[in-house]
C-alpha positions as CSV (number, residue, x, y, z in Angstrom):
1,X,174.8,-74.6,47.4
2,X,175.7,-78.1,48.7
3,X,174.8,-81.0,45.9
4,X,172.8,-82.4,48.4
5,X,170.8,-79.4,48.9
6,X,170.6,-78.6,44.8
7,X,169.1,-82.7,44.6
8,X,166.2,-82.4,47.8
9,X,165.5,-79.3,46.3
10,X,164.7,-79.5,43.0
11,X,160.9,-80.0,41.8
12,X,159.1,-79.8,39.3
13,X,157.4,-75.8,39.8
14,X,153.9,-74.3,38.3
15,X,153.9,-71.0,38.6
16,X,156.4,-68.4,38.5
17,X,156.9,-64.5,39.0
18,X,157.1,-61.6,36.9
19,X,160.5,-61.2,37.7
20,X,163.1,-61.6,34.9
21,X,165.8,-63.8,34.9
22,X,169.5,-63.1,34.7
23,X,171.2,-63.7,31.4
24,X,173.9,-64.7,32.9
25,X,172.9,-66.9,35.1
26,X,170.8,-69.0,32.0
27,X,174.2,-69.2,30.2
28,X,176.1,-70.7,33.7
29,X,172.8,-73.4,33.8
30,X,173.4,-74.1,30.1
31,X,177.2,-74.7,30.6
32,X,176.4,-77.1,33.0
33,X,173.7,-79.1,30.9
34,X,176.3,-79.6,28.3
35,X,178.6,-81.5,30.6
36,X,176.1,-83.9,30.6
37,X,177.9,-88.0,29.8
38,X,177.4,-88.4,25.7
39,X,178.2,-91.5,24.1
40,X,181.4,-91.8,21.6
41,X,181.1,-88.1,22.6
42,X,178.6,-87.4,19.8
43,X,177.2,-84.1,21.3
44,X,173.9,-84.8,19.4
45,X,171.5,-82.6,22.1
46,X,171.1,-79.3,21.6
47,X,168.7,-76.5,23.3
48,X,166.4,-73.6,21.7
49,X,166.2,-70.8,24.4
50,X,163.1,-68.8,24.3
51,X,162.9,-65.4,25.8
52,X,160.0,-64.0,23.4
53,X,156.9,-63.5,25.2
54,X,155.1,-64.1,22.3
55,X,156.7,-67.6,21.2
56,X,156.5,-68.0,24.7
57,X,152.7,-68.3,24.5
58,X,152.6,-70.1,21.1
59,X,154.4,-73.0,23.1
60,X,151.8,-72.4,25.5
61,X,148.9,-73.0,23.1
62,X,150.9,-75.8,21.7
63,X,151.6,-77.4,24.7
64,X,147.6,-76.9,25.8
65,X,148.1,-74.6,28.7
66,X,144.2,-74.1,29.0
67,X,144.1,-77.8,29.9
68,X,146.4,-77.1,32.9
69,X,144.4,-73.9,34.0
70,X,141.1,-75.9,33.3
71,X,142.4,-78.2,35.7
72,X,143.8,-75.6,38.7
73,X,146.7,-74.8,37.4
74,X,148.5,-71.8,36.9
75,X,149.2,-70.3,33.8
76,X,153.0,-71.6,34.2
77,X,154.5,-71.9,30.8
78,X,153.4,-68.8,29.5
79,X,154.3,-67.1,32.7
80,X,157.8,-68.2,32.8
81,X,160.2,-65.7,31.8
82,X,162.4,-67.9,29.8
83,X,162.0,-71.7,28.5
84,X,164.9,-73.8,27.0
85,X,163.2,-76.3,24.5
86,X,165.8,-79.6,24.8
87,X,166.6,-81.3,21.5
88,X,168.6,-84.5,20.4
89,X,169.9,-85.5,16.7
90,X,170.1,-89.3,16.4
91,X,171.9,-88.8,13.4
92,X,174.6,-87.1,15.3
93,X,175.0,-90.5,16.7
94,X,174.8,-92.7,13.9
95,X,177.4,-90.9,11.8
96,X,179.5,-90.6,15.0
97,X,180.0,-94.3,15.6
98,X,180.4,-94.5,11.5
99,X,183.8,-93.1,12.2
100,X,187.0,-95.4,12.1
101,X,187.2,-95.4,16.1
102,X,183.9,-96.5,16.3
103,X,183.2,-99.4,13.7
104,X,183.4,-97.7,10.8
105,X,180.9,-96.9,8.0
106,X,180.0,-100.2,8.2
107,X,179.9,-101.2,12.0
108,X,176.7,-102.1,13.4
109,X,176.0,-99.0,15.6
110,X,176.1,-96.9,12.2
111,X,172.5,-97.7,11.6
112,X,169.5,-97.2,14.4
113,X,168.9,-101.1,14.4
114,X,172.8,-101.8,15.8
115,X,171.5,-100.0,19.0
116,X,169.6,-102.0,21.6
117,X,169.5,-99.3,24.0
118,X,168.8,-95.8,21.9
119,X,171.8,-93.5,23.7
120,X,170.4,-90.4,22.4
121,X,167.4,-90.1,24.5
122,X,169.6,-91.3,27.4
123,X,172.1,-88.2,26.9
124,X,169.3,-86.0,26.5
125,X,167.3,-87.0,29.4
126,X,170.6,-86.5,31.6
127,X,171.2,-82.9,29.9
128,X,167.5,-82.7,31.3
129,X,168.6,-83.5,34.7
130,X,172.3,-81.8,34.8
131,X,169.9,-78.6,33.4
132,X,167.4,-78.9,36.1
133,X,169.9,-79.2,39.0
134,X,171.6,-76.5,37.9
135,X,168.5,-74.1,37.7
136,X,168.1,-74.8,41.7
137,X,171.8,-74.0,42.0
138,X,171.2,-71.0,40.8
139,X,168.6,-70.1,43.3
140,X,165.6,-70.5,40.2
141,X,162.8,-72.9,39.4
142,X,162.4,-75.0,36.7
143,X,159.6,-77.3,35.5
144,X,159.3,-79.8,32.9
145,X,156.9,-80.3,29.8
146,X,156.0,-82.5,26.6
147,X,155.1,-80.5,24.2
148,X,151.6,-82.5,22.6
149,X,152.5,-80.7,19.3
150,X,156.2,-81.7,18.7
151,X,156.0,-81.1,14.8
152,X,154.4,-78.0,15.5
153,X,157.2,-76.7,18.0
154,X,159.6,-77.7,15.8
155,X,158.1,-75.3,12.9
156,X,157.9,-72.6,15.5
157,X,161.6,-72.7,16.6
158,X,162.6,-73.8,13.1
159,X,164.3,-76.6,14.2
160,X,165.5,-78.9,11.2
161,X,164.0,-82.1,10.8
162,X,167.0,-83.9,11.7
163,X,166.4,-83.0,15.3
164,X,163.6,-84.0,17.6
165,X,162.6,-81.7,20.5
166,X,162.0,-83.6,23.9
167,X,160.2,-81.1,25.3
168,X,160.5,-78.0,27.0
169,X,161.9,-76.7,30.6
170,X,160.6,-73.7,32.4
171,X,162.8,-71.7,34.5
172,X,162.4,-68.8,36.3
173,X,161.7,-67.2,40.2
174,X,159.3,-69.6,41.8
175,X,155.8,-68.4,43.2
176,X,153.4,-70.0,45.0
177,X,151.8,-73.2,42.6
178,X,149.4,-76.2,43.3
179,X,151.7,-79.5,43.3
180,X,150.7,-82.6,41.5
181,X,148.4,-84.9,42.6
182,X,150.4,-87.8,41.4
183,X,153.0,-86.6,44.3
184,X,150.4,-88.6,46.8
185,X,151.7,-92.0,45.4
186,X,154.6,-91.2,47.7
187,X,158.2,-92.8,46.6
188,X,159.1,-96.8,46.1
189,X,160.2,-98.3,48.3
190,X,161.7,-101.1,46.4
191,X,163.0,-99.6,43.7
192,X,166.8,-100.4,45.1
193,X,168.1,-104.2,44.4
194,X,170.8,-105.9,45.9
195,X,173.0,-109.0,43.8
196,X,169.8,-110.0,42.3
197,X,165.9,-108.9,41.3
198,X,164.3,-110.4,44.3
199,X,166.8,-109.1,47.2
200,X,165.4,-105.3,48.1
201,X,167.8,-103.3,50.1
202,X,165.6,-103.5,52.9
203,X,165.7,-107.1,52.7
């Protein structure tokens, strides 16, 4: 599929079939999330793949899917055949740029204070993205979730403390859903600056 086709096409999807999805094709979109930018190359995100129907449910009820059926929904999560929980360590990153190439034990990005801008939620949300895009390549559907119950999730998947879970994509053969309502907003249309603040690209 063309790049351009894999970016109009991707949304966020409610509701999936029975249908199962191909192993393989969840290890190609995995490949692909981990070629994701990381800074200092610290390769602090991670991902818990979930095939279980039961722990497939338990994130349901974690993540209050009764709440999104109460409202019209779908009973997505717990319908989709396969959900990849995304996780980051920040400490991967701190004792990364604690190495001699990058400052040393005692440079100033060692320690979460020496970074204004926190680079592990930026490589994880664009892991997110690489991972979604790569789902519509694959001819799938993928949605996106915060769990409201991270520590919770975390016991579930026994993930270590150390790593924080982001929240969880959905992936699998898209049926018919309701969209969101927040869709209705339509996009910005200022949102794209040219030089300076106050010159739009329309200007």
């Amino acid at each position: 599929m063309e790049f351009g086709d894999v970016v109009r096409r991707r949304r966020m999807v409610r509701n999936y079939k029975d249908d199962p999805v191909d192993g393989d094709a969840v290890d190609r979109i995995l490949d692909t999330a981990q070629r994701a930018p990381s800074a200092g190359f610290s390769q602090g995100v991670s991902f818990v793949v979930v095939t279980d129907e039961g722990r497939r449910r338990e994130i349901a009820r974690l993540a209050h899917e009764d709440e999104y059926v109460n409202d019209g929904f779908d009973p997505w999560i717990s319908r989709a055949p396969v959900h990849i929980v995304v996780c980051v360590s920040k400490d991967a990153y701190l004792e990364r740029y604690r190495e001699p190439d990058k400052g040393g034990p005692d440079g100033a990005a060692g320690s979460e204070e020496g970074w204004p801008v926190p680079y592990w939620w930026v490589d994880a949300g664009a892991s997110m993205m690489l991972l979604l895009l790569a789902v519509v390549d694959e001819g799938l559907a993928a949605g996106f979730l915060g769990s409201h119950n991270l520590t919770d999730l975390s016991k579930l998947l026994d993930i270590p403390d150390e790593v924080a879970p982001i929240g969880i994509v959905t992936i699998g053969h898209a049926a018919s859903d309701r969209r969101s309502g927040s869709l209705a907003r339509g996009r910005r249309t200022d949102a794209i600056h040219r030089e300076r603040w106050n010159l739009h690209a329309g200007d």
